[in-house]
N, C-alpha and C positions, 0 to 999 in steps of 0.2 A: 387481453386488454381491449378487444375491437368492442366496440357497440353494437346494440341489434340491429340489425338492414332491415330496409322496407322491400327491398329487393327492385327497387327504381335504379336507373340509371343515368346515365348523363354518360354520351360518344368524347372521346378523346382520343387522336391522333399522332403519332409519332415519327420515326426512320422505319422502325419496323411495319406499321399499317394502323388500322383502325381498335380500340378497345372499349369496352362498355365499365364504365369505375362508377362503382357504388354512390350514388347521388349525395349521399351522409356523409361522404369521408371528405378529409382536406387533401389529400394525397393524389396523385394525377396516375398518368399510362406506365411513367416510367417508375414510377415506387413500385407501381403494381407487376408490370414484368417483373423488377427485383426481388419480390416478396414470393413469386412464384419460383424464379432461378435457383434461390439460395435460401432453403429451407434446411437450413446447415447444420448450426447451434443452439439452437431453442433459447439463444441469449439474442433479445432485439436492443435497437435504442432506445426506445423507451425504458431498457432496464439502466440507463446510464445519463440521469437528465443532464446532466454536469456539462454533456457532449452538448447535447439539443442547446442548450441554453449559450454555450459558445459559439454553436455556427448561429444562432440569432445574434450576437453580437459583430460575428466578421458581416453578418447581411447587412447588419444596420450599419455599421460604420462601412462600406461599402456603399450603402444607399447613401447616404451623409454627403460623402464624398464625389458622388454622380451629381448629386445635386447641387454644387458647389460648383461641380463644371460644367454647368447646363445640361448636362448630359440625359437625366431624367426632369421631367418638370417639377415645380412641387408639389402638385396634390398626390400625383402619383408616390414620390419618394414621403412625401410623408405619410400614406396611407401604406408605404412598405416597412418606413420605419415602427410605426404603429401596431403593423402585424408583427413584426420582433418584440418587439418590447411584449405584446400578449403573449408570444413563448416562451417568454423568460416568465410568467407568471406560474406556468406549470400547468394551465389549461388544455393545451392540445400534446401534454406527451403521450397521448394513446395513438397518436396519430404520425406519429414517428417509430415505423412498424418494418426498417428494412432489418434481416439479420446482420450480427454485427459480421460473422464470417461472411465476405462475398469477392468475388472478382470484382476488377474494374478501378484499383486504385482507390476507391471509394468512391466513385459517380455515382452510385445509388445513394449514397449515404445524403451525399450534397444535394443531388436532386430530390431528394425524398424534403429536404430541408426547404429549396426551389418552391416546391409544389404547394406544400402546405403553406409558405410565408407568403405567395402570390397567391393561393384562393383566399385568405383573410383576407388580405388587402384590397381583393377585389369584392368582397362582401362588407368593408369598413366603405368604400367608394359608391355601396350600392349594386354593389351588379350580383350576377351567382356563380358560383364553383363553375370551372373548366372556360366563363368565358375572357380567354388568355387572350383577348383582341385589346383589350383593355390594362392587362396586369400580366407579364409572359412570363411563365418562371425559371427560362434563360434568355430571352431579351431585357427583361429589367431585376427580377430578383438577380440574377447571374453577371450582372453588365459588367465591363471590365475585371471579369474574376475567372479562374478555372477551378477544376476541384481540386488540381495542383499545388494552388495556393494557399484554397479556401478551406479545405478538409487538413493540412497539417497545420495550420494557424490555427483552425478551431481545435482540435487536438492538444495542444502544448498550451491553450489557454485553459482547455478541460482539465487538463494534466496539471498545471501551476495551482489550481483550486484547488482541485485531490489531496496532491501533496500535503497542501497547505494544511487542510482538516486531518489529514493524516498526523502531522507532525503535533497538533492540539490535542490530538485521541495519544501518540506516544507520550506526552509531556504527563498527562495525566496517568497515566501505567507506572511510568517514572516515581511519578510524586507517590504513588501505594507502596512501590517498592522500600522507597525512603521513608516511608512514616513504620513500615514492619519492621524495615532497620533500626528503627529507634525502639520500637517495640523489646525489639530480640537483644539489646545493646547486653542484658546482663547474663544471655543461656549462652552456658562455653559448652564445644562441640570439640567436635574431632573434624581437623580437614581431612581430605584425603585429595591422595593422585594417584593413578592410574588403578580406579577401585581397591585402594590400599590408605592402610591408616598412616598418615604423615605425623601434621603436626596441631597441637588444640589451636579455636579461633572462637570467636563467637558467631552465634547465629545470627545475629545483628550484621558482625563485617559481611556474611555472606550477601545477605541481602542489600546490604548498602553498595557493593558490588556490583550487583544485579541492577540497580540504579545506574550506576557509572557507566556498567557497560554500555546501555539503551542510549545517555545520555548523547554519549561521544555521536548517534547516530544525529541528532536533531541539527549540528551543525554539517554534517553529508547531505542532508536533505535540502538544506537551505542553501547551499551550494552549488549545489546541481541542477535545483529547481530557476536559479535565474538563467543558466544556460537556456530555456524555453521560452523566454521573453524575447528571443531573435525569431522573425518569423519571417514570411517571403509572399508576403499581398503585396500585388502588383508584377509578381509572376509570369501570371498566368500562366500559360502552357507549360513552358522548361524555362522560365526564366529569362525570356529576352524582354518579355512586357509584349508582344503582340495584343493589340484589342487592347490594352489601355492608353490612356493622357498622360504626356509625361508628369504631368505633375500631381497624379493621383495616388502612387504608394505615399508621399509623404503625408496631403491629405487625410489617407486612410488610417496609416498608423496612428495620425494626431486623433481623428477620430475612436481610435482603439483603444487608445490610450485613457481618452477620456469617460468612455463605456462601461471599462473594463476597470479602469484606477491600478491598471498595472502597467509599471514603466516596459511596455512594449516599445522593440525598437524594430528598422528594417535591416536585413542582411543584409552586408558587405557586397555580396558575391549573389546574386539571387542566382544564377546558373547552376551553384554549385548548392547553396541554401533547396531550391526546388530537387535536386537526384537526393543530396546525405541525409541518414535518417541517425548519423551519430549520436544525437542530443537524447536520442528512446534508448542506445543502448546503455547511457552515462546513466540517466534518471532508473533505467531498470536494476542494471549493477547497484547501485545504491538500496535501491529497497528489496534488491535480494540480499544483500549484505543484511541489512534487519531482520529479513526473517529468519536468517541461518541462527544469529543471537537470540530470537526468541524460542527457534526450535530448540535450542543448545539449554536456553534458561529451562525450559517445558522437561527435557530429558531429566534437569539437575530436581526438579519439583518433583517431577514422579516417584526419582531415586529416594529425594528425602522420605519421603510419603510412602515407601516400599516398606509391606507386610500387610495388617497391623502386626502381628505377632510373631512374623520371620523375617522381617526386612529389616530397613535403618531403623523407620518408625520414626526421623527425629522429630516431624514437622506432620498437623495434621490437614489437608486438605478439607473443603468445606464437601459434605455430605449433598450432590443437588441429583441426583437420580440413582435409583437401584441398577447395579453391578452385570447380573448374570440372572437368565432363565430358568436357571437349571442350581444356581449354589445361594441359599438363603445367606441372609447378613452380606453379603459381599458386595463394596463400594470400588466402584474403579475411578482411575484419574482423568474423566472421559475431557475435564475443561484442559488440560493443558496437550491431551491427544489430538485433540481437535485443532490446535496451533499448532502442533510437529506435519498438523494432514495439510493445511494450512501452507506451510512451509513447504512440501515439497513440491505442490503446487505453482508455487511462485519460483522457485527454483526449476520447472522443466518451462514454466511460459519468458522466464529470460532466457534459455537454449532459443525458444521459437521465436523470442526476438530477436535475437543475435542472427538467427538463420534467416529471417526476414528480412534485414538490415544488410546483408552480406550478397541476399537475392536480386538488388538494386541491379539495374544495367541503363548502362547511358547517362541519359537526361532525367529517370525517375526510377523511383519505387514501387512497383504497381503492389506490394506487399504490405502495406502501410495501414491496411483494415487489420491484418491480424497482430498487427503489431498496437494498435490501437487497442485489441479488444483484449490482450494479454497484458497490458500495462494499467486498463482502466480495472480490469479484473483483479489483478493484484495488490493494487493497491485499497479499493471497498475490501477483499475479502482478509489483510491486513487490519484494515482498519476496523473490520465488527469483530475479527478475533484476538487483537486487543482490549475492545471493550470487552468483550467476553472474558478475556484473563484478569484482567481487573475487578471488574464487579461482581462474577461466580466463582473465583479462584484467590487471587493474592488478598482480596479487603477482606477475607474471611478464615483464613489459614491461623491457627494456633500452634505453639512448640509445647514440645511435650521434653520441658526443662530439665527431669530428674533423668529421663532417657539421656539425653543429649549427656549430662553428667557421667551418668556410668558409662558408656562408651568411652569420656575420656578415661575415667580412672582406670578402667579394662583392659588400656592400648597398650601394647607394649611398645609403640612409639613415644612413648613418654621418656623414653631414655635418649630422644634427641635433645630434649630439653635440661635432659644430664650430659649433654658428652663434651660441655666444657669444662665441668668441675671434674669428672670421673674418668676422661678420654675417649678415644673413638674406641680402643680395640675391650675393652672393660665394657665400655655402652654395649657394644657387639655382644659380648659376653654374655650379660646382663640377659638382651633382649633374646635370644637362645635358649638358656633356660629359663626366661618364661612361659615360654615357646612351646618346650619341651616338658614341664612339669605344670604348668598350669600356675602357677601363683605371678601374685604382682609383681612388678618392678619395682613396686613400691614396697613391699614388704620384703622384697629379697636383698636391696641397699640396706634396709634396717638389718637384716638375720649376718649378714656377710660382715656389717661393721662399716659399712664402707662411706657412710655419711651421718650428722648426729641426725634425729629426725627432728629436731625445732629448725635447722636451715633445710632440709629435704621439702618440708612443710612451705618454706616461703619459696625457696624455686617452684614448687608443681604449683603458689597459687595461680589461679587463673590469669588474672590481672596482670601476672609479670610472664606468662605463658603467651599472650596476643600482640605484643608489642617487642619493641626495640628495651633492652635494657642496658643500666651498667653493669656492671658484674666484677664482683669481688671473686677474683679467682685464687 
């Protein structure tokens, strides 16, 4: 993401001593120690504007708020505000370069934010990058905040976004599921449990199923995504408020509120709001619970889609890339594999958030980057592999109707569907030697005598085979 250097410089100074920062860049000493430190993950912030663009709103309502208390003048708070608002435009995400794995609780993260929002500001004011005698980017982008505050507030506001587009990308997977249900309403199947032939259904219930299950998830998400609407601006440190006005959390919140158009409120307890990181493990259990049901749907797609020629066969998967190097003709189920990889994925990064969450001591979290970078990651790589199962996978899936058919006729669980007219221990019978000789259940009732075949005919139809019926016994 960097742009090309002229290889100029501009000195900037720190705790640690003197550094020479690229004269191009909006970033100061401390991004730049950071980018040097923790060369980690090859995942930066700029891979996650969602973040960038939330800590430009905790600055700005932040700034808002100073300047309400005199605290910053105004040209300066409005030339801070100014430089937020230009990040939220998506202009300088190349310049948001720390990795997201780092020490430090996330100080790099926030200073990296610091940096960059004080040199605009200081180039919206007229002056140039680094000269922070004017614009400091912890005496006024930072004022009354720590990264205590400022880094999980921007977080749970990045995270309520995510969600949110996440739940609009499920809703629509949903709806594919439900129109293939309507599709399928009239191919009767064979269910099965535990890889064994049960009882017929149609391939429509399966898939309308498949909708339900997904559905139940849109109200977990929305549920657990307001628990993130508590944040703890006005913190700072651990929560006593040192370095703020007392009357600047409420300020700020009002501020945030209005920013952001999400009912943000302040926590209770900020002592205990700045250490718990409970609210990432509620919101991650939830969207591991979703990917477990779409790995779980992905295993059942493959199963249907298993052969062509020696498998179930009942359902055909869309054809979008060749199989194998090595075996011509051969189509794999690579779109719903890709959700099961997907899946386990999001299911080891809730482990390492859970163990992150657990890592807390004291007064804080110092864990709370990788706990950020496993939940923002989960949730994008959820949300393009549902688009992916939708648009390369379920809108394109056809049943191979006459298939689905003979498997029922074939089953010798069709004498479940007998065993109130004929009984359990005769059904048993029945299903044995078809077992054992190879012929139908359906023609071994008729050879035996054991039912006329004009009523044999209306019990196996389909139609009173998927539901609830009465029964003339």
């Amino acid at each position: 993401m960097s742009k090309a250097l002229s290889g100029k410089t501009r000195l900037e100074h720190d705790l640690i001593g003197d550094r020479e920062v690229p004269v191009e860049v909006y970033y100061g000493v401390q991004t730049l120690r950071a980018v040097e430190n923790f060369d980690i993950s090859g995942s930066y912030l700029y891979d996650y504007p969602e973040f960038i663009y939330a800590f430009a709103d905790v600055k700005e309502a932040a700034a808002k708020a100073n300047r309400d208390l005199d605290l910053l003048e105004p040209v300066l708070a409005g030339a801070i505000i100014s430089a937020c608002q230009a990040v939220k435009s998506g202009k300088y995400n190349d310049q948001f370069v720390v990795d997201m794995m780092q020490g430090g609780a996330g100080t790099s993260t926030n200073m990296n934010a610091n940096e960059v929002i004080a040199n605009i500001a200081l180039e919206i004011m007229g002056h140039k990058k680094g000269e922070y005698q004017y614009c400091h980017p912890n005496n006024h982008v930072n004022l009354s905040q720590s990264t205590n505050d400022a880094y999980p507030t921007a977080l749970k506001i990045a995270l309520y976004r995510s969600i949110t587009a996440l739940e609009k990308e499920l809703k629509l997977l949903i709806k594919s599921f439900k129109s293939k249900g309507k599709e399928f309403k009239k191919v009767i199947k064979m269910g099965r449990t535990q890889l064994q032939d049960a009882v017929p259904m149609t391939l429509g219930q399966e898939f309308k199923a498949f909708a339900a299950n997904l559905k139940e998830e849109i109200e977990r998400l929305q549920q657990n995504k307001k628990l993130l609407l508590e944040v703890n601006m006005g913190a700072t440190a651990i929560g006593t408020g040192i370095n703020s006005d007392p009357d600047y959390t409420p300020l700020c919140i009002e501020h945030l509120r209005d920013i952001t158009n999400l009912k943000v409120k302040a926590a209770s307890n900020m002592i205990e709001a700045t250490s718990d990181t409970g609210v990432f493990i509620m919101n991650s259990s939830t969207i591991k619970r979703l990917a477990v049901k779409l790995s779980k749907i992905s295993n059942d797609l493959r199963l249907l889609s298993s052969g062509p020629r020696t498998g179930i066969n009942e359902i055909n998967l869309p054809a979008v890339q060749p199989g194998s190097s090595i075996m011509p003709g051969k189509v794999n189920p690579v779109i719903p594999e890709v959700v099961n990889q997907i899946a386990f994925r999001v299911i080891g990064n809730d482990l390492t958030i859970t163990m992150g969450s657990e890592a807390g001591q004291l007064q804080l979290n110092v864990m709370e980057p990788v706990i950020a970078f496993s939940l923002l990651e989960n949730v994008e790589m959820l949300m393009n592999g549902m688009k992916t199962l939708r648009i390369r996978c379920i809108d394109g899936i056809t049943a191979n109707a006459e298939r689905c058919k003979e498997l029922v006729m074939n089953s010798i669980s069709l004498v479940t569907a007998l065993n109130p007219y004929l009984g359990y221990e005769v059904s048993t019978k029945l299903a044995k030697e078809a077992l054992e000789t190879g012929e139908s259940v359906y023609d071994l009732i008729l050879k035996q005598g054991l039912m006329e075949e004009e009523r044999l005919k209306d019990i196996l139809k389909p139609e009173n085979m998927i539901k609830p019926r009465k029964m003339n016994l």
